[in-house]
PDB file of the backbone (N, CA, C, O) and the ligand in Angstrom, with CONECT records:
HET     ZN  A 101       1
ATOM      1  N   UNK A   1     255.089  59.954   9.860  1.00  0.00           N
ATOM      2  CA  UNK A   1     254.920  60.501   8.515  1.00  0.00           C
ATOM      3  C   UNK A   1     255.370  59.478   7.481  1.00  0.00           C
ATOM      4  O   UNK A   1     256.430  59.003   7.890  1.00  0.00           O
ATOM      5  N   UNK A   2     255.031  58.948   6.342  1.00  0.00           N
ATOM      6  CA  UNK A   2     254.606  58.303   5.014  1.00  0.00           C
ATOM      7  C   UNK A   2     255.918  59.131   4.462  1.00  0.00           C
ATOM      8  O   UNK A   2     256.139  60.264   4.892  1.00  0.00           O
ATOM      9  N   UNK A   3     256.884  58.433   3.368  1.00  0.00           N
ATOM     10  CA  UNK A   3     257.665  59.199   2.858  1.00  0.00           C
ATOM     11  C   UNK A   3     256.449  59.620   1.932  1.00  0.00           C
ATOM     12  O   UNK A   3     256.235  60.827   1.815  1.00  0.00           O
ATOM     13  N   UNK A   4     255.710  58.799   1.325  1.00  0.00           N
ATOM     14  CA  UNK A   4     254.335  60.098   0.338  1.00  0.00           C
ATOM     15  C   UNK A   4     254.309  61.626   0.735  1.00  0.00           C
ATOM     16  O   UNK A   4     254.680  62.585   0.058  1.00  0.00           O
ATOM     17  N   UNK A   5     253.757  61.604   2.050  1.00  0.00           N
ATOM     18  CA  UNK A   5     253.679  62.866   2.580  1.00  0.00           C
ATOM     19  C   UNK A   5     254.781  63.628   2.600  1.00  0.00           C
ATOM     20  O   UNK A   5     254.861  64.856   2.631  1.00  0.00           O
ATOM     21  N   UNK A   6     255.526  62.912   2.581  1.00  0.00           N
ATOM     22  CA  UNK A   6     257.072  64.235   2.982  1.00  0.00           C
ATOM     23  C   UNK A   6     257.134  64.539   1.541  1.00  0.00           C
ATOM     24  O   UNK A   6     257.019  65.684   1.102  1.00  0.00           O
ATOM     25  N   UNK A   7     257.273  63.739   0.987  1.00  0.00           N
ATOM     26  CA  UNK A   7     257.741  64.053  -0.778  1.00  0.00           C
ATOM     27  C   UNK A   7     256.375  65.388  -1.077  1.00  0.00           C
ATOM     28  O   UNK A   7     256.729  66.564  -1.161  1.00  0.00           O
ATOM     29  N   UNK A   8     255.200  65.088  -1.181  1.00  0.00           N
ATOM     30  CA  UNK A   8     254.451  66.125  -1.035  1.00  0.00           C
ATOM     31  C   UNK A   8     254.243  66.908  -0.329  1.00  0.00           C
ATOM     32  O   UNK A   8     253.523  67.838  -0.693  1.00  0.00           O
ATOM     33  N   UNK A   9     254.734  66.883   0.883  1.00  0.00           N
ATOM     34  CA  UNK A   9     254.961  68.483   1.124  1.00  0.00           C
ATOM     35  C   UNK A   9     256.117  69.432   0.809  1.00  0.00           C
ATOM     36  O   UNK A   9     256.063  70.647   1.001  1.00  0.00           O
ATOM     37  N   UNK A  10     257.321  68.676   0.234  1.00  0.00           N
ATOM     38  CA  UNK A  10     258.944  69.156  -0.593  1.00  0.00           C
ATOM     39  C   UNK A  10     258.399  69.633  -1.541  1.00  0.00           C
ATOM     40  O   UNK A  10     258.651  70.776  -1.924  1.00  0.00           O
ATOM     41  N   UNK A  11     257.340  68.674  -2.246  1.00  0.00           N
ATOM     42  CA  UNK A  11     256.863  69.765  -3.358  1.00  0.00           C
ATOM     43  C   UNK A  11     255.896  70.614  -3.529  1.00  0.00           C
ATOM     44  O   UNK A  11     255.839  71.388  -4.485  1.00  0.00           O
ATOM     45  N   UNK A  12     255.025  70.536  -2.580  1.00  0.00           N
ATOM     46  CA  UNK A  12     254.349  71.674  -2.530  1.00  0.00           C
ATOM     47  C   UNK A  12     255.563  73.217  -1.973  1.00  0.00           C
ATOM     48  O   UNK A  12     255.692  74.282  -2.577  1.00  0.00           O
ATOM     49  N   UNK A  13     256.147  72.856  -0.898  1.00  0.00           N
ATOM     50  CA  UNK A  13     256.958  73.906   0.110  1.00  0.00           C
ATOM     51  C   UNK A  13     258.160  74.259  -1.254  1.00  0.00           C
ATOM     52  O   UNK A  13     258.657  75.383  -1.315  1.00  0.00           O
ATOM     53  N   UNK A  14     258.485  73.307  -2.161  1.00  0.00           N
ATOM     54  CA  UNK A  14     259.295  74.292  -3.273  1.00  0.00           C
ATOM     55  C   UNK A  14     258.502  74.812  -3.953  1.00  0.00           C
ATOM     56  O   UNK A  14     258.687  76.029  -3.963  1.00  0.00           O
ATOM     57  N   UNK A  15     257.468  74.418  -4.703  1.00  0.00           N
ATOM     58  CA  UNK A  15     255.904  75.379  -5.491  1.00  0.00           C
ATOM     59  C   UNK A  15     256.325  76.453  -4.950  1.00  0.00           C
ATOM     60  O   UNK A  15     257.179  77.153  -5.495  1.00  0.00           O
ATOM     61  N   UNK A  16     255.848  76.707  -3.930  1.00  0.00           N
ATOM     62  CA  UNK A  16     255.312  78.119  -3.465  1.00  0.00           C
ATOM     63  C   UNK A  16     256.783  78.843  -3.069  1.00  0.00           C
ATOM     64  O   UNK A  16     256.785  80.063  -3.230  1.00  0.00           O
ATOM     65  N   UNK A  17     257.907  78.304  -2.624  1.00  0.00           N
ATOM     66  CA  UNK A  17     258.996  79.239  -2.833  1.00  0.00           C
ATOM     67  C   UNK A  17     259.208  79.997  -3.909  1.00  0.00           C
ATOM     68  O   UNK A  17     259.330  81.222  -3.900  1.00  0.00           O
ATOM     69  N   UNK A  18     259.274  78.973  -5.257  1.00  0.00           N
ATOM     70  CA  UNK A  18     259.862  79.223  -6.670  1.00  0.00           C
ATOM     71  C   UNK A  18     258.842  80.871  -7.069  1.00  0.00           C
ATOM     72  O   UNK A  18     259.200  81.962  -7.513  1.00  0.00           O
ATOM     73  N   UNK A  19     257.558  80.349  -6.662  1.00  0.00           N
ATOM     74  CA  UNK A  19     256.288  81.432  -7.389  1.00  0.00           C
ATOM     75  C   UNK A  19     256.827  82.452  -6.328  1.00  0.00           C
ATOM     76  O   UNK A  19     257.153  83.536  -6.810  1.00  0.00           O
ATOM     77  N   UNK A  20     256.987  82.304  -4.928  1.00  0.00           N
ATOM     78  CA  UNK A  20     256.997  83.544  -4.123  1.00  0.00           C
ATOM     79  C   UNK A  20     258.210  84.003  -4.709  1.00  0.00           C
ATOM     80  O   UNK A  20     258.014  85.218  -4.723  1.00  0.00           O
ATOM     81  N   UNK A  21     259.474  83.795  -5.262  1.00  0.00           N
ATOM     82  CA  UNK A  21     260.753  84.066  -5.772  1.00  0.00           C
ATOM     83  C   UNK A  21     260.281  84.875  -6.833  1.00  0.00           C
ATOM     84  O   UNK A  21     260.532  86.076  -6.934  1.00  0.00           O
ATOM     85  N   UNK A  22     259.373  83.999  -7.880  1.00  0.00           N
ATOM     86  CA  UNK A  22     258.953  84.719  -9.506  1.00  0.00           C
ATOM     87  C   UNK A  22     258.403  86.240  -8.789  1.00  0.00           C
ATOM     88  O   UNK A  22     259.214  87.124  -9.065  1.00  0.00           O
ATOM     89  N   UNK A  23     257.278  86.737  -7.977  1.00  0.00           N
ATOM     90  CA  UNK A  23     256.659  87.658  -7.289  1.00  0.00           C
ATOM     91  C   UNK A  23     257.325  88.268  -6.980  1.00  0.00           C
ATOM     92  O   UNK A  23     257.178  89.205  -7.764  1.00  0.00           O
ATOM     93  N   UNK A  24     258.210  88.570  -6.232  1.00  0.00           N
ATOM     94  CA  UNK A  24     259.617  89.213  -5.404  1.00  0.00           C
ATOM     95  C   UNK A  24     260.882  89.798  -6.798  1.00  0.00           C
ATOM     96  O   UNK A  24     261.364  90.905  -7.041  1.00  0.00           O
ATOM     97  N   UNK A  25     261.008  88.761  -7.294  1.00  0.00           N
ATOM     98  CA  UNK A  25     262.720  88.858  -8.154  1.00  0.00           C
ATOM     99  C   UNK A  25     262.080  88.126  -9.494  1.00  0.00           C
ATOM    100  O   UNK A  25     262.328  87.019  -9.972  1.00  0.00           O
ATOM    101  N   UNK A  26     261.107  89.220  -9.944  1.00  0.00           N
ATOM    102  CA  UNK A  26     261.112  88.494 -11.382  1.00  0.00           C
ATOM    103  C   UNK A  26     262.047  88.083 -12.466  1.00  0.00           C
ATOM    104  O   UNK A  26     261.722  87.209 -13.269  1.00  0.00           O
ATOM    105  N   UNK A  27     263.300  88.740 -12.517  1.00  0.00           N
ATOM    106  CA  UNK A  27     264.545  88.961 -13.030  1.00  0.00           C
ATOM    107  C   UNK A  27     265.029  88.071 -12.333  1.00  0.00           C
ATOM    108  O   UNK A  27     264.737  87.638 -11.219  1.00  0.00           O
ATOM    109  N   UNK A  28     266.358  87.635 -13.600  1.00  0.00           N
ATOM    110  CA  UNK A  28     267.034  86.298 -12.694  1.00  0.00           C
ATOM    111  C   UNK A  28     268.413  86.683 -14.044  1.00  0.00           C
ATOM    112  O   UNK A  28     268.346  87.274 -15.122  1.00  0.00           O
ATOM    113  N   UNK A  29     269.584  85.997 -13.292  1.00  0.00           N
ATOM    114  CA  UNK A  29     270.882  86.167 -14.270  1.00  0.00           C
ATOM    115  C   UNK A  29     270.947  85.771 -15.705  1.00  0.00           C
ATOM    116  O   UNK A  29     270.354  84.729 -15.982  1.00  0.00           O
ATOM    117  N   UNK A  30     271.636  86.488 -16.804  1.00  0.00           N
ATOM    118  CA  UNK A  30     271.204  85.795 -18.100  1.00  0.00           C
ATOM    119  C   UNK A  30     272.140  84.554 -17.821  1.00  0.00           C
ATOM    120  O   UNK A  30     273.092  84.589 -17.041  1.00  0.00           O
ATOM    121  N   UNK A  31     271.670  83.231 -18.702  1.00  0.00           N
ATOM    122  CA  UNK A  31     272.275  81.837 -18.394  1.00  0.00           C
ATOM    123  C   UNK A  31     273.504  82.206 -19.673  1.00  0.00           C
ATOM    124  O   UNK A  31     274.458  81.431 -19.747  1.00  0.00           O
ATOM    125  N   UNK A  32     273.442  83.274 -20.549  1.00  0.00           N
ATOM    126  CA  UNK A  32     274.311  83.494 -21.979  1.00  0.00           C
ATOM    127  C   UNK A  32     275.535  84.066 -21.296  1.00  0.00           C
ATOM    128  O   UNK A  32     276.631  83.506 -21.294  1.00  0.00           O
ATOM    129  N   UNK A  33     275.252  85.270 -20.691  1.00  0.00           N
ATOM    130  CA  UNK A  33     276.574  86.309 -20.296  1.00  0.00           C
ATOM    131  C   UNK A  33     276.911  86.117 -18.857  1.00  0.00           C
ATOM    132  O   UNK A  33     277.763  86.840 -18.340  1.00  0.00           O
ATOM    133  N   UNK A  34     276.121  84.918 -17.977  1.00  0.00           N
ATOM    134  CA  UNK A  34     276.781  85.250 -16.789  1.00  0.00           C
ATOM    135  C   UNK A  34     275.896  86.664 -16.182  1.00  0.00           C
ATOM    136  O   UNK A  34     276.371  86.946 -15.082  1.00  0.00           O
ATOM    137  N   UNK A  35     274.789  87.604 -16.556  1.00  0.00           N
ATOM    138  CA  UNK A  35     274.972  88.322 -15.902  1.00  0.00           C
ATOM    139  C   UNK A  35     275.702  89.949 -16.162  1.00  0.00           C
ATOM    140  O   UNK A  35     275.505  91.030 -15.607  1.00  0.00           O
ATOM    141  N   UNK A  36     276.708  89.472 -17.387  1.00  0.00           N
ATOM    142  CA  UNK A  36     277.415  90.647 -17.423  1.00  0.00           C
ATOM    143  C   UNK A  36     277.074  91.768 -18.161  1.00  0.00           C
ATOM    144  O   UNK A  36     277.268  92.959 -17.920  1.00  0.00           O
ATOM    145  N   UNK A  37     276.276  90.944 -19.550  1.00  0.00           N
ATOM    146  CA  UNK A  37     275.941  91.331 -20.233  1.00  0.00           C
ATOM    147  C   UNK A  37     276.502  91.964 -21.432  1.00  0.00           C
ATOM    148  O   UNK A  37     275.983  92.801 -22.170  1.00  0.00           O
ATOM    149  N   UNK A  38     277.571  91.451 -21.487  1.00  0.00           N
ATOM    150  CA  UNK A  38     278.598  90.853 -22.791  1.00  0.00           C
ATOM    151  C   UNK A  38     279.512  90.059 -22.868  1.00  0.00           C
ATOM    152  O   UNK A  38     280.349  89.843 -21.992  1.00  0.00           O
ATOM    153  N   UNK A  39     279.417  89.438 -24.155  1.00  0.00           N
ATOM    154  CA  UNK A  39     279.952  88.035 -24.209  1.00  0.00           C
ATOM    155  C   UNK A  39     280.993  88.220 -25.427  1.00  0.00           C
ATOM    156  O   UNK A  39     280.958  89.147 -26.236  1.00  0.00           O
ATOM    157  N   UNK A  40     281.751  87.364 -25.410  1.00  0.00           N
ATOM    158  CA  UNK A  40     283.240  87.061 -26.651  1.00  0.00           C
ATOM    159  C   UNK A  40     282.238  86.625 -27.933  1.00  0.00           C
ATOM    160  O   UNK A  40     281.217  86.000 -27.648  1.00  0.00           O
ATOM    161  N   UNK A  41     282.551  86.985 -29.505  1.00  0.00           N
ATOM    162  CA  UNK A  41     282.264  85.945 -30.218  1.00  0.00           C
ATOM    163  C   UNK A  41     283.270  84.756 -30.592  1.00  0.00           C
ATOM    164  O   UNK A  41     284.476  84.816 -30.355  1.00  0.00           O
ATOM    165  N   UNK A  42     282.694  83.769 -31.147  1.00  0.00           N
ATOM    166  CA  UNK A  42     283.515  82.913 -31.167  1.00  0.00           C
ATOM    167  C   UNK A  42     284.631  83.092 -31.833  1.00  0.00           C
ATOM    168  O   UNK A  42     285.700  82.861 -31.269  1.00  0.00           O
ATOM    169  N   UNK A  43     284.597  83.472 -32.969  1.00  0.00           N
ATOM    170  CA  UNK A  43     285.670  83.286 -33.964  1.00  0.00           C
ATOM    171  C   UNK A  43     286.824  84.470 -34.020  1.00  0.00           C
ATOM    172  O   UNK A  43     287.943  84.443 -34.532  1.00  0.00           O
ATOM    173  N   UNK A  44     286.156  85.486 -33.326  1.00  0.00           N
ATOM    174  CA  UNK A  44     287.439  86.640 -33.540  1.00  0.00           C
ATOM    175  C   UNK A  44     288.060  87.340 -31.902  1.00  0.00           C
ATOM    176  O   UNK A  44     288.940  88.093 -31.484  1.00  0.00           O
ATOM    177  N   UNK A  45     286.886  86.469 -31.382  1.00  0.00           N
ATOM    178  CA  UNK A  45     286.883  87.132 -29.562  1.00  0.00           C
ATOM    179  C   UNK A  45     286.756  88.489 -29.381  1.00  0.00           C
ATOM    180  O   UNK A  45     287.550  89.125 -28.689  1.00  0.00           O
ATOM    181  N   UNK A  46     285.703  89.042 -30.019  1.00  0.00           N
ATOM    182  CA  UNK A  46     285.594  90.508 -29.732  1.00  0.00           C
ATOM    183  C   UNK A  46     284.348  90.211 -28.741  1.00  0.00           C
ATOM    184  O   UNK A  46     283.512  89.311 -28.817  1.00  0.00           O
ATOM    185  N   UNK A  47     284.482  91.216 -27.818  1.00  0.00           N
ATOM    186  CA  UNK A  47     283.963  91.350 -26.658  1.00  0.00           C
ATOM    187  C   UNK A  47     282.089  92.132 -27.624  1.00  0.00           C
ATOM    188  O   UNK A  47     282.163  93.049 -28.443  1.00  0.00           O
ATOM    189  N   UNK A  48     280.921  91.578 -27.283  1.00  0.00           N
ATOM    190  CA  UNK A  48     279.788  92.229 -28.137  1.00  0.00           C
ATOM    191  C   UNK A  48     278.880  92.624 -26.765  1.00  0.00           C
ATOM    192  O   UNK A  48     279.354  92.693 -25.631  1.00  0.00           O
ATOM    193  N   UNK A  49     278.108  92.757 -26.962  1.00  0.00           N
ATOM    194  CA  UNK A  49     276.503  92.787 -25.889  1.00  0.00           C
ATOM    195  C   UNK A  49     275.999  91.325 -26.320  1.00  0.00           C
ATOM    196  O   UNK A  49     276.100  90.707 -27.380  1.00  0.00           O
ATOM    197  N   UNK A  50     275.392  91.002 -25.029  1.00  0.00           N
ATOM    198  CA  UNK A  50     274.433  89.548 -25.356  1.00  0.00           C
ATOM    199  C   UNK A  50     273.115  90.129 -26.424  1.00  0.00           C
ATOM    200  O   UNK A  50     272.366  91.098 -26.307  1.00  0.00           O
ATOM    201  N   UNK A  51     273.185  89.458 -27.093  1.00  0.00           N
ATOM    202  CA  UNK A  51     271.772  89.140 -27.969  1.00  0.00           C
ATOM    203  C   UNK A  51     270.705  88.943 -26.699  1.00  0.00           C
ATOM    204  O   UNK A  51     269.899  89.847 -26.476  1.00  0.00           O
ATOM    205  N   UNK A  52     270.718  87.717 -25.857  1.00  0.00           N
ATOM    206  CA  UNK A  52     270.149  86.836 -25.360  1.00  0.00           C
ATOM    207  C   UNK A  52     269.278  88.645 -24.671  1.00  0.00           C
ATOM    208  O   UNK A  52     268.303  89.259 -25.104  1.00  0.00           O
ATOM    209  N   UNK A  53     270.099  88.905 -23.642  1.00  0.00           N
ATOM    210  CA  UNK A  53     269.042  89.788 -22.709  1.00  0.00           C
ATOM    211  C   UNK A  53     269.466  91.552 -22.984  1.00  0.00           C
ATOM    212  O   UNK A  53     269.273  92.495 -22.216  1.00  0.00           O
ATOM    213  N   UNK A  54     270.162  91.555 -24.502  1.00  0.00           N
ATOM    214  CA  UNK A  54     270.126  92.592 -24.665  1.00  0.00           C
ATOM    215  C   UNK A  54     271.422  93.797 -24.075  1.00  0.00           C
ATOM    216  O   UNK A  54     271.447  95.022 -24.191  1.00  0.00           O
ATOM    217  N   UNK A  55     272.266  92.987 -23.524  1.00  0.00           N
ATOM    218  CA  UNK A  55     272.981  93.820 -22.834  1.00  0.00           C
ATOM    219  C   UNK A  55     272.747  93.858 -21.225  1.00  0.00           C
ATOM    220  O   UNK A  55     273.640  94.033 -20.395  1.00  0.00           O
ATOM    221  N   UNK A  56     271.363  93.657 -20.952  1.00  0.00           N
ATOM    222  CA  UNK A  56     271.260  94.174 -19.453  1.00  0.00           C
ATOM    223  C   UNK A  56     271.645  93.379 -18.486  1.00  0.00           C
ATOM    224  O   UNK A  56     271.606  93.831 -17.341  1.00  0.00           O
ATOM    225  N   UNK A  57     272.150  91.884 -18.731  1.00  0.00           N
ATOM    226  CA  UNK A  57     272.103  91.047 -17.783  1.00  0.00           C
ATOM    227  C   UNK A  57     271.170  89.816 -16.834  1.00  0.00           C
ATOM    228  O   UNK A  57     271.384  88.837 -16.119  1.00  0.00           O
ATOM    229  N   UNK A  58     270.070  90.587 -17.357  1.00  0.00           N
ATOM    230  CA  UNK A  58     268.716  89.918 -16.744  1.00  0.00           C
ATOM    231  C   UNK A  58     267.849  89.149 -17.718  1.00  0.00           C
ATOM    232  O   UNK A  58     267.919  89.353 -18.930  1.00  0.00           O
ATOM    233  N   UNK A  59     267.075  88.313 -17.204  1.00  0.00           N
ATOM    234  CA  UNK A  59     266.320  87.668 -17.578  1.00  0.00           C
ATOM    235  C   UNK A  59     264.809  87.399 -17.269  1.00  0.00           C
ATOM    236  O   UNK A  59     265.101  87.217 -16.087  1.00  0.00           O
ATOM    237  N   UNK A  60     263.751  87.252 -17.278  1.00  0.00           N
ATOM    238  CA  UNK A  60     262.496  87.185 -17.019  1.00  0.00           C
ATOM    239  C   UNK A  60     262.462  85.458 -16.550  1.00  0.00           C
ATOM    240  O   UNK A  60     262.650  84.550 -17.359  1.00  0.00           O
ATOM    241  N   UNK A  61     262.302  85.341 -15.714  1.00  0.00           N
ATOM    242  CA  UNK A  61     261.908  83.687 -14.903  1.00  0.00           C
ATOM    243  C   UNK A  61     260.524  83.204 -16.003  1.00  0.00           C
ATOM    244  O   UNK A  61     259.630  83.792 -16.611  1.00  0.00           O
ATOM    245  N   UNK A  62     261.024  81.668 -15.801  1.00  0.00           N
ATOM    246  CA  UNK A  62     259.839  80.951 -16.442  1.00  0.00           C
ATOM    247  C   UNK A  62     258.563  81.170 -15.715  1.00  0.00           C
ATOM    248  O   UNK A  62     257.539  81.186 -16.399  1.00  0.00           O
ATOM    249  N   UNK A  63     258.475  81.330 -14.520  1.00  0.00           N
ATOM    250  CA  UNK A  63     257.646  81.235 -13.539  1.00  0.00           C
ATOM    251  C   UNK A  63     256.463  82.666 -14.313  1.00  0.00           C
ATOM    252  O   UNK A  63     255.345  82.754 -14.822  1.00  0.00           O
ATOM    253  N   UNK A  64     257.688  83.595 -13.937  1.00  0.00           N
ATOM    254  CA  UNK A  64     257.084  84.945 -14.360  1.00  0.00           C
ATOM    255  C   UNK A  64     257.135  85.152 -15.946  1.00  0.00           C
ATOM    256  O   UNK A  64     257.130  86.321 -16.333  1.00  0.00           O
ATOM    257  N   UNK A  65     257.172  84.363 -16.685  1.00  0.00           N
ATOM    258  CA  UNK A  65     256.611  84.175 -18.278  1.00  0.00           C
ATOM    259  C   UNK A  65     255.390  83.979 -18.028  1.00  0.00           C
ATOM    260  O   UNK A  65     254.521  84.848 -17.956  1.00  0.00           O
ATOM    261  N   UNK A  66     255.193  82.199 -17.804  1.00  0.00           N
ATOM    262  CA  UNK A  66     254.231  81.722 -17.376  1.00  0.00           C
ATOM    263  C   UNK A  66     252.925  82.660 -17.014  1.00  0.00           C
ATOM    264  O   UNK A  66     251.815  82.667 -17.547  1.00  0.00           O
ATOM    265  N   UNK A  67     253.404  83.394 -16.003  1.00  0.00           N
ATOM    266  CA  UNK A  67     252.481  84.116 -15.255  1.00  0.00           C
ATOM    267  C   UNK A  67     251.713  85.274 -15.995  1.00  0.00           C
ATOM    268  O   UNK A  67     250.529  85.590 -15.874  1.00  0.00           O
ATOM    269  N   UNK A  68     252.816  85.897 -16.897  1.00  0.00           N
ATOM    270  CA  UNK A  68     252.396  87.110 -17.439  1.00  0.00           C
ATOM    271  C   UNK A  68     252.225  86.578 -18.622  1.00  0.00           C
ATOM    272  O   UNK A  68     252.366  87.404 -19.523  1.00  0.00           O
ATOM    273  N   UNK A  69     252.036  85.776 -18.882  1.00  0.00           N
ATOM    274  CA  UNK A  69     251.143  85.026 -20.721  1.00  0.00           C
ATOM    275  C   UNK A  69     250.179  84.781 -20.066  1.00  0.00           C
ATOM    276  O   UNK A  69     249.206  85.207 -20.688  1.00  0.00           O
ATOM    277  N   UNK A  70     249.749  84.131 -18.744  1.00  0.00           N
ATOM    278  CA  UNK A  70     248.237  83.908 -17.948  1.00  0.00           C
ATOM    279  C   UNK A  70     247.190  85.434 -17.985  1.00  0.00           C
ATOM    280  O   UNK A  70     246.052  85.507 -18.447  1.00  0.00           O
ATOM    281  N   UNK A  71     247.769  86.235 -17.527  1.00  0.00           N
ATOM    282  CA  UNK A  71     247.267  87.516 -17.311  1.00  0.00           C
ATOM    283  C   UNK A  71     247.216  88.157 -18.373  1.00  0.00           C
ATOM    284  O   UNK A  71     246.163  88.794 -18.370  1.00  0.00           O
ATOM    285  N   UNK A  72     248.054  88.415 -19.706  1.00  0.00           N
ATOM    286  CA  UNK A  72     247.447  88.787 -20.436  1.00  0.00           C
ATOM    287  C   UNK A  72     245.990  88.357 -21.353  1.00  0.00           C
ATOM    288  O   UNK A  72     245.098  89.063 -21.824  1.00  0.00           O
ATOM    289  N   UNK A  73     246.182  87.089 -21.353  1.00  0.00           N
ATOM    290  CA  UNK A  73     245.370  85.896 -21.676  1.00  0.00           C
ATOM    291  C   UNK A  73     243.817  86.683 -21.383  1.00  0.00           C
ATOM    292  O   UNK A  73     242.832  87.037 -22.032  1.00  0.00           O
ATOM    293  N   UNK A  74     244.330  86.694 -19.920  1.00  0.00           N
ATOM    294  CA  UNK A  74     242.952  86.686 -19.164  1.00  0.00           C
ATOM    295  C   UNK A  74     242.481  88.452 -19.382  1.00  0.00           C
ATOM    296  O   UNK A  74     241.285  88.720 -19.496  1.00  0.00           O
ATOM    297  N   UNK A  75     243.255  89.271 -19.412  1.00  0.00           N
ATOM    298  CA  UNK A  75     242.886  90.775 -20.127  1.00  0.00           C
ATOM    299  C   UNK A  75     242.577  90.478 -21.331  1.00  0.00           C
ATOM    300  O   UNK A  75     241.402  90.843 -21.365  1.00  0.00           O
ATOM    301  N   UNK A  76     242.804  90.091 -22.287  1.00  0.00           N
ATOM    302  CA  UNK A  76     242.456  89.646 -23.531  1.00  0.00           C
ATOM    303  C   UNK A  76     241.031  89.165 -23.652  1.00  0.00           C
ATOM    304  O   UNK A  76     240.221  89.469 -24.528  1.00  0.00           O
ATOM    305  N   UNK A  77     240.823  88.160 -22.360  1.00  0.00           N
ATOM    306  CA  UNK A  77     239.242  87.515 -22.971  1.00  0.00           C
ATOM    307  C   UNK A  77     238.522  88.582 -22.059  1.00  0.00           C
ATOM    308  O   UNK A  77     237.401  88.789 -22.522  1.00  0.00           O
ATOM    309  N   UNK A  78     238.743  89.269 -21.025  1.00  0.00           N
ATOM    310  CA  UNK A  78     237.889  90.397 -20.254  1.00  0.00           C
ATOM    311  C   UNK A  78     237.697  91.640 -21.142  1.00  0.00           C
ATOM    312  O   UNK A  78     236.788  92.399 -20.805  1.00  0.00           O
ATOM    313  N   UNK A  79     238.411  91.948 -22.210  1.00  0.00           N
ATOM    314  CA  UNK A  79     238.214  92.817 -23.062  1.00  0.00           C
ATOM    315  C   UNK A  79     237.179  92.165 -24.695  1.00  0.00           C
ATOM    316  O   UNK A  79     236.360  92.521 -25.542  1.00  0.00           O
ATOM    317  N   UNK A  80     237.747  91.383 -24.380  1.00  0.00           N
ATOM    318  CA  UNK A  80     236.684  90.466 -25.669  1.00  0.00           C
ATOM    319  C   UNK A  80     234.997  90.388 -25.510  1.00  0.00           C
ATOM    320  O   UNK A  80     234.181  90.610 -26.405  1.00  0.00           O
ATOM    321  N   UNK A  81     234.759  90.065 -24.326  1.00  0.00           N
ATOM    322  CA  UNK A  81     233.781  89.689 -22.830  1.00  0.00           C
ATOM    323  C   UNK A  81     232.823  90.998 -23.200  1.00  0.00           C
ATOM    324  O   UNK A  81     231.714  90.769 -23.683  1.00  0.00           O
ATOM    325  N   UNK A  82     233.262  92.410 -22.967  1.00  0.00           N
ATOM    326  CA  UNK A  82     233.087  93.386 -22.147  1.00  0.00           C
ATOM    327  C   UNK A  82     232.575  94.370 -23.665  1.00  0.00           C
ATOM    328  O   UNK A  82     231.666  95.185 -23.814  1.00  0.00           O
ATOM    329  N   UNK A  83     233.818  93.744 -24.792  1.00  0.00           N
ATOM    330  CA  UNK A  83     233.184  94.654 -26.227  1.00  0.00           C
ATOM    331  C   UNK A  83     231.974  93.630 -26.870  1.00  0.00           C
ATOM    332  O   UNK A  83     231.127  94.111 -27.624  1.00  0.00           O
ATOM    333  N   UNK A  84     231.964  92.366 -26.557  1.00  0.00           N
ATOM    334  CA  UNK A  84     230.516  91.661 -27.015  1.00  0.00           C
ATOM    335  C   UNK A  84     229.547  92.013 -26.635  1.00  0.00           C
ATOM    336  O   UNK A  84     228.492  92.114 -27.262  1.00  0.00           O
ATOM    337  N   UNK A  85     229.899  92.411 -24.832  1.00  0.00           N
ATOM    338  CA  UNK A  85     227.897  92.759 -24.242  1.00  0.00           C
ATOM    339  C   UNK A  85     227.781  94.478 -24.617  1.00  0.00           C
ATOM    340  O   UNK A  85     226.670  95.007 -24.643  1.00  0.00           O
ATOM    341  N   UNK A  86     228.868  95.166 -24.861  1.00  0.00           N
ATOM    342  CA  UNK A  86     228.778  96.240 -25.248  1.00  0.00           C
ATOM    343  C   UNK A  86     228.130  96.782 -26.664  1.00  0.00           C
ATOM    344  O   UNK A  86     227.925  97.930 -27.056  1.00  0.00           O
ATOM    345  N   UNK A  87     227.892  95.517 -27.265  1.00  0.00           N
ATOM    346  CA  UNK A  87     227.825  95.368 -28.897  1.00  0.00           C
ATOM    347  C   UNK A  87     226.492  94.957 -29.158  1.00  0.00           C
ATOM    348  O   UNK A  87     225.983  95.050 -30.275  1.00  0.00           O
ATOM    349  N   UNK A  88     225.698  94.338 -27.789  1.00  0.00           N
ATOM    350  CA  UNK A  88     224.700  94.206 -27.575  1.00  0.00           C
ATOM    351  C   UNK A  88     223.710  95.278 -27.285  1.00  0.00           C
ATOM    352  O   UNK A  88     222.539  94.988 -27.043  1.00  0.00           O
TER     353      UNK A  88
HETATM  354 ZN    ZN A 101     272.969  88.063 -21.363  1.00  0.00          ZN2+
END
């Protein structure tokens, strides 16, 4: 084996982990609260809710952004598509 090949198959074999991860566990820890889903402010240290995820802790993966801006995208032009020949 070519280190080429190995390097491309590391990255293909992480590709498809990361997406099978986004599919499975779209949610992932907020990077703001740790997770907890409240954080100190700076200046007086009162304990608040994260802004970032709202309180809940979670976060939406880039993967699964990505994914679900694709799909709406694509409902968007299938509805666009569908009221043009309808208009016909
Ligand atoms: Zn948070």
């Amino acid at each position: 084996m070519t280190p080429e090949l190995i390097v491309t198959a590391t990255l293909i074999a992480a590709t498809f982990i990361y997406v099978l991860l986004c599919w499975i566990l779209p949610f992932g820890r907020c990077h703001a609260c740790s997770g907890t889903g409240t954080r100190t402010t700076l200046l007086l240290r009162r304990v608040t809710f994260c802004r970032r995820c709202k309180g809940s802790g979670l976060r939406l993966r880039i993967g699964r952004r990505v994914y679900n801006a694709v799909a709406d995208a694509r409902a968007q032009a299938d509805t666009a598509a569908r009221a043009k020949d309808g208009a016909r």
